[in-house]
N, C-alpha and C positions, 0 to 999 in steps of 0.2 A: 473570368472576372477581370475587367478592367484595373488598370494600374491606380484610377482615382479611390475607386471601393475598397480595392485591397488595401491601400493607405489608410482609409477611413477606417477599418477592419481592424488595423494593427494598431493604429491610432486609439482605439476604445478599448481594445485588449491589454494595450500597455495603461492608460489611466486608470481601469478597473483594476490590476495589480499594482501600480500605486496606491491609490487611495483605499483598496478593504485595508479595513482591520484582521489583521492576520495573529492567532495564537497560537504560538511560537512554543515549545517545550525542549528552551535550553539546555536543562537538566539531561533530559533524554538524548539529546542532541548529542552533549557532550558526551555521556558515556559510552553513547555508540561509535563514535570517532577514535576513544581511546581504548576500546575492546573490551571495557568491562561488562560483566554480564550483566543480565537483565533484573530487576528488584522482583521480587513475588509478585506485587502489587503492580505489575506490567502487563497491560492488555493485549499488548504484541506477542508476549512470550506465549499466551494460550492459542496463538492463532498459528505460531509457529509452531506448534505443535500437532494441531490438528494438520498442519501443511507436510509435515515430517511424515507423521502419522499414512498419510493419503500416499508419499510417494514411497515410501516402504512397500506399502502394499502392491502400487504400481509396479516395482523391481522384483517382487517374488512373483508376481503374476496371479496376487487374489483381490483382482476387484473387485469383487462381490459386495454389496452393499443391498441395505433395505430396501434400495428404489429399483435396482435391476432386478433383485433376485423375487419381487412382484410380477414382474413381469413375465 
């Protein structure tokens, strides 16, 4: 890619992160900085769980799940 493109490239990449409208979740923000834990009502903390969940199994060596054990 030419040096003019790539300009034009970073050029639209940077205005585009300028200008969206970006929502921001200070709240969250903040308490993950400060290491407090997560509220109930945290859509992350289900997902880190399921994530938790996956590499336990990974570590004991039972990957077994519904979609291989089809197979």
């Amino acid at each position: 890619m030419g040096r003019g493109r790539q300009k034009a490239k970073q050029t639209k990449v940077a205005r585009d992160l300028k200008y969206r409208p970006i929502d921001t979740d200070f709240a969250s923000l903040e308490r993950e900085l400060r290491g407090e834990p997560y509220s109930e009502d945290d859509p992350l903390d289900e997902a880190q769980d399921k994530w938790a969940d996956l590499a336990a199994r990974y570590e004991t060596g039972d990957e077994t799940d519904s979609a291989s054990a089809a197979s």
